[in-house]
C-alpha positions in Angstrom: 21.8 9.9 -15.6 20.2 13.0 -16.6 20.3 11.9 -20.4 18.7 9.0 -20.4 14.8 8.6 -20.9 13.2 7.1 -17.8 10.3 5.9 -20.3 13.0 3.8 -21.6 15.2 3.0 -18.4 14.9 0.9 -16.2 17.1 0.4 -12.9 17.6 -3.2 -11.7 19.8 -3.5 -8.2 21.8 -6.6 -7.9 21.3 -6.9 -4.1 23.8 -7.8 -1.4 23.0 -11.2 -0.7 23.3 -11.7 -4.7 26.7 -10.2 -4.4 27.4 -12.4 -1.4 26.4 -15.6 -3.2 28.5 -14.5 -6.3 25.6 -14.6 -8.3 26.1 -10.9 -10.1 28.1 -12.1 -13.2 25.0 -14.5 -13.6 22.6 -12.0 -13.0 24.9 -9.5 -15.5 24.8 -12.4 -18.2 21.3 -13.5 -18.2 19.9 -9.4 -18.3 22.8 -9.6 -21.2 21.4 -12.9 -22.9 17.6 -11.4 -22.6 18.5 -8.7 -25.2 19.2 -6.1 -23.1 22.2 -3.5 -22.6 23.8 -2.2 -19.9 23.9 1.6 -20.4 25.5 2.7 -17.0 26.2 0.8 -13.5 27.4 1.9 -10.2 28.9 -0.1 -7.4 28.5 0.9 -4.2 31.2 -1.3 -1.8 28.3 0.0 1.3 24.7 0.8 1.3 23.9 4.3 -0.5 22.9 7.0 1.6 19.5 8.8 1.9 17.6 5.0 1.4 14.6 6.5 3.5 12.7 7.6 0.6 13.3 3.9 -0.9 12.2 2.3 2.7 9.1 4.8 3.3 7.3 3.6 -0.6 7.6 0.2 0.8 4.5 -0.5 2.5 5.2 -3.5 4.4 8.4 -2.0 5.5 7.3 1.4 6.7 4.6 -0.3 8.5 6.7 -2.8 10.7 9.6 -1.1 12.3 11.8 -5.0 12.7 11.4 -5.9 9.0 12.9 -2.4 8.3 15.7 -3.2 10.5 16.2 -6.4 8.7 15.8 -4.8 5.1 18.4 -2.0 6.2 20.6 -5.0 7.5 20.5 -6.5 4.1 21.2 -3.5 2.3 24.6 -3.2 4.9 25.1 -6.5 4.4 27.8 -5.8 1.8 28.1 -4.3 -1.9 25.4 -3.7 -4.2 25.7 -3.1 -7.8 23.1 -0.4 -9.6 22.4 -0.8 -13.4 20.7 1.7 -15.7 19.1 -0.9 -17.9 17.3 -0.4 -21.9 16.4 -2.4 -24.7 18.4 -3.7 -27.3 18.1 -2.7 -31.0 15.2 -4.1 -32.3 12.8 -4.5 -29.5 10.5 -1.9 -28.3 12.1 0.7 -26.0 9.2 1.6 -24.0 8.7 -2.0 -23.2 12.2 -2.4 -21.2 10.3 -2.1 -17.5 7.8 -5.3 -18.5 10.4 -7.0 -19.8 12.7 -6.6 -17.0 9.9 -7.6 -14.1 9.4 -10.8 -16.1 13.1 -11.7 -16.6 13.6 -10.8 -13.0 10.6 -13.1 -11.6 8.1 -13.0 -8.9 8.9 -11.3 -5.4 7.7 -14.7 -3.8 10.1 -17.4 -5.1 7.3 -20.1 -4.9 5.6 -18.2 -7.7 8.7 -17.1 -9.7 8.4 -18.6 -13.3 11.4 -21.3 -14.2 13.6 -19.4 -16.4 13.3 -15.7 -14.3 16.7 -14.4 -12.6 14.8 -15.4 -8.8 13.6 -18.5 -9.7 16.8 -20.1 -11.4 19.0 -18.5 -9.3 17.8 -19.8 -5.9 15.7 -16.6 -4.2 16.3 -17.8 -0.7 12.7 -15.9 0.2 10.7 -12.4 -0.1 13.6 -10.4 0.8 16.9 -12.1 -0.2 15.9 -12.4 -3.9 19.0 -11.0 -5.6 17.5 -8.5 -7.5 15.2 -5.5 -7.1 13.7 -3.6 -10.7 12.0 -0.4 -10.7 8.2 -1.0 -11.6 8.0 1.9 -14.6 9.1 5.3 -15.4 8.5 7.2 -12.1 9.9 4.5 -9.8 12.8 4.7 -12.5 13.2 8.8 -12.0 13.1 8.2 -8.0 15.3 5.2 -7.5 18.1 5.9 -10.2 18.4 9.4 -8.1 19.7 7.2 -5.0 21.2 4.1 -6.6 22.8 5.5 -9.8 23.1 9.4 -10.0 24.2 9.7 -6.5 27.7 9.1 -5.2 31.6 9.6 -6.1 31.9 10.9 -9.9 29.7 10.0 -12.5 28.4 6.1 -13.1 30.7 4.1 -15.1 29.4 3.0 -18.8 31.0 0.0 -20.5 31.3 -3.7 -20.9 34.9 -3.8 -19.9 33.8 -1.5 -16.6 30.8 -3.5 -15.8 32.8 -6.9 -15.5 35.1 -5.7 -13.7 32.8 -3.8 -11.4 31.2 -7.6 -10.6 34.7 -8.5 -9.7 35.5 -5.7 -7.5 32.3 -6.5 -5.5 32.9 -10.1 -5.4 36.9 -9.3 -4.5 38.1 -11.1 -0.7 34.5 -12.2 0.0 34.3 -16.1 -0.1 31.0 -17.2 -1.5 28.1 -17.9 0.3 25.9 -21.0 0.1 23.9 -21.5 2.8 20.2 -21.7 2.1 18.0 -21.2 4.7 17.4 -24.9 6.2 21.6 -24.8 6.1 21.5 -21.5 8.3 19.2 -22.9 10.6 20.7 -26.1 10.7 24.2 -25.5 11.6 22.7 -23.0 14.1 20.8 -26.1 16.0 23.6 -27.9 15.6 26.0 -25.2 17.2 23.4 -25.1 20.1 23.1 -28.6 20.6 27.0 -28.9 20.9 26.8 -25.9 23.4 24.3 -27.9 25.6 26.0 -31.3 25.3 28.2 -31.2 28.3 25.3 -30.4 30.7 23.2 -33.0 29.5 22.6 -36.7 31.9 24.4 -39.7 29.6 21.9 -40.9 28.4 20.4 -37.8 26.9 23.8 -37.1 25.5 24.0 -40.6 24.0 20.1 -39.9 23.0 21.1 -37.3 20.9 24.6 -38.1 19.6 23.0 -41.0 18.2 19.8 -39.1 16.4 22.4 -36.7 14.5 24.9 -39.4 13.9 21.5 -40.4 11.6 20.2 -37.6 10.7 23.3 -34.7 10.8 22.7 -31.1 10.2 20.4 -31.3 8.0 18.2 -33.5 10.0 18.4 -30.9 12.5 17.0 -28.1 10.2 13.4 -29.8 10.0 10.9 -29.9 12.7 12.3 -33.2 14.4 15.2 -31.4 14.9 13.4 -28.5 16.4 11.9 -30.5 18.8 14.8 -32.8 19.5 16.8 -30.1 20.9 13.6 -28.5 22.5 13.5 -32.0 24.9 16.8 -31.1 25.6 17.1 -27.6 26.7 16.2 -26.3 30.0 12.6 -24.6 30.8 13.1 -20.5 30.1 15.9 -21.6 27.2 14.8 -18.0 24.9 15.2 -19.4 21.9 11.5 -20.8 20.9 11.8 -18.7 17.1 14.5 -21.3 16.5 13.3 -24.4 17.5 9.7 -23.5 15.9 10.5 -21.1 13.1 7.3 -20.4 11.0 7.6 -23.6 8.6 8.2 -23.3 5.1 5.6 -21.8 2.6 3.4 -21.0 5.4 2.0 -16.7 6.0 3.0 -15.6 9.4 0.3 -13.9 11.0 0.1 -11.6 13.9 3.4 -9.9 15.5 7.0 -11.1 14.4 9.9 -11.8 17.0 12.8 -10.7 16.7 15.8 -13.2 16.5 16.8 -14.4 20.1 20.6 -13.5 19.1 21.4 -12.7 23.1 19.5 -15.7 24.6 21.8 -17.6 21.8 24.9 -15.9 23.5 23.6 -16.9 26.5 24.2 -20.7 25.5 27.3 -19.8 23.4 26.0 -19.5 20.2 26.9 -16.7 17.9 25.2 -15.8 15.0 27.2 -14.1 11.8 26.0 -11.6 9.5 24.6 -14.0 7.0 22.7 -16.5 9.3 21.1 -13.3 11.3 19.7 -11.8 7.9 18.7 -15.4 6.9 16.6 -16.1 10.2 15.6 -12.7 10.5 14.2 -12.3 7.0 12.6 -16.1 7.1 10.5 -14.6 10.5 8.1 -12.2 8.0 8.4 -14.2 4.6 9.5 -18.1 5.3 11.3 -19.6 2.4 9.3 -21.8 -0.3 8.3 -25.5 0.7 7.9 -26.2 -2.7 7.6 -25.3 -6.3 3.6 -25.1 -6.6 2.1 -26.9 -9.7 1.9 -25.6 -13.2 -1.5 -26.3 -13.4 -2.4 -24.5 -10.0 -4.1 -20.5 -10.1 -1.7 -17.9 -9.2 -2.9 -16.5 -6.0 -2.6 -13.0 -5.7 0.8 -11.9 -3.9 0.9 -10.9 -0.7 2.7 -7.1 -0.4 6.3 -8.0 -0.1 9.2 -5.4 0.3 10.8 -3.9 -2.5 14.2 -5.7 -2.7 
């Protein structure tokens, strides 16, 4: 990507858990529909090598050693797609890197503007926001090196390429739809399933009755939490899911790590997706709500570079 001017490049990285959720022909057509082109793209079917650099700029990540692990997990999570991004004709090409951070949309999805790629598209929080843009020209020069330049031959150029690069990455993967309160609701649900047998009759008719009103998504709120918390036996390991840290809210102080073996313990197995989900939710918990229009922007928390 040596020709291109980095003054008038941007990268933007259509992350895995946009690829998962078969949301890159979206993203593809809305950067498309904004006026800009395309002028080369790389898929990588794994995460690209050498991402230390990438991880070691991002404060919040180099600083805590479990949201690393959980940002490397997302970036193994599956494939990724790279694109070299510029203006169109007519618009100023030195502009492209503005541009692109406002199409893209605030890291925190409860601040993303209606109309930006995260806010439309469903951000499910901080760190699975389907896409990551390079901030100006130098972050342009240092990512492209690991997301573009790098790997097998040179990056592929073309409308006919990039298509069907989004379909390659989308290929044999069924979609994924689970939000966050879907994740941790069908995880509650598996646990109170696994529990079920052990419990006296009339706890078990207690709490087939509560989800025969409330179902899975009953159980992804806090009654759910503490429903199954009445029902599990003292030393149970799994407080994070029972009291997650609620929606909208800023965890403070140390973050656990998800209690995937005290899970196992009661049967419960968590897959790829719902580990990411639950372990990404632990440092930036999914937005409650969309704030008002009328409210003052507060001044974003540092958030990892995803």
């Amino acid at each position: 990507m040596a020709e291109f001017d980095y003054r008038r490049t941007a990268l933007l990285v259509i992350t895995p858990d946009a690829v998962r959720r078969h949301l890159a022909g979206r993203v593809v057509a809305r950067v498309l529909a904004a006026g800009f082109t395309v002028a080369a793209h790389r898929l990588w079917p794994a995460a690209p090598p050498g991402l230390d650099p990438f991880h070691r700029r991002n404060e919040p990540v180099a600083r805590d050693a479990r949201l690393r692990r959980t940002v490397e997990e997302l970036f193994d999570l599956g494939p990724l797609l790279a694109l070299a991004v510029q203006e169109g004709p007519g618009r100023p090409a030195e502009g492209v890197h503005r541009r692109l951070a406002e199409l893209k949309g605030r890291g925190d999805p409860a601040w993303s503007a209606p109309g930006s790629i995260r806010k439309d598209l469903g951000s499910v929080n901080t760190v699975l926001n389907v896409v990551h843009s390079s901030d100006d020209a130098g972050d342009t020069a240092r990512e492209a090196a690991l997301f573009v330049e790098a790997g097998p031959g040179l990056p592929e150029t073309g409308p006919a390429a990039l298509h069907a690069a989004v379909r390659a990455a989308e290929r044999g993967r069924p979609r994924e739809d689970r939000g966050h309160d879907e994740v941790l609701g069908g995880v509650r649900a598996r646990v109170l399933t696994a529990v079920r047998p052990g419990l006296p009759p009339e706890l078990r008719e207690r709490a087939d009755r509560w989800y025969g009103q409330h179902g899975t998504a009953g159980l992804a709120g806090p009654a759910g939490g503490a429903l199954l918390a009445g029902l599990l036996p003292p030393g149970h390991g799994i407080d994070g899911i029972l009291a997650p840290p609620p929606p909208g809210s800023t965890p403070t102080g140390p973050v656990p790590e998800v209690e995937t073996a005290a899970l196992a313990d009661l049967g419960v197995v968590l897959d790829p997706w719902e580990h990411l989900v639950l372990g990404t939710s632990r440092h930036y918990p999914p937005p409650a709500a969309a704030p008002p229009r009328t409210a003052a922007v507060p001044a974003p928390a540092p958030a990892p570079t995803t």
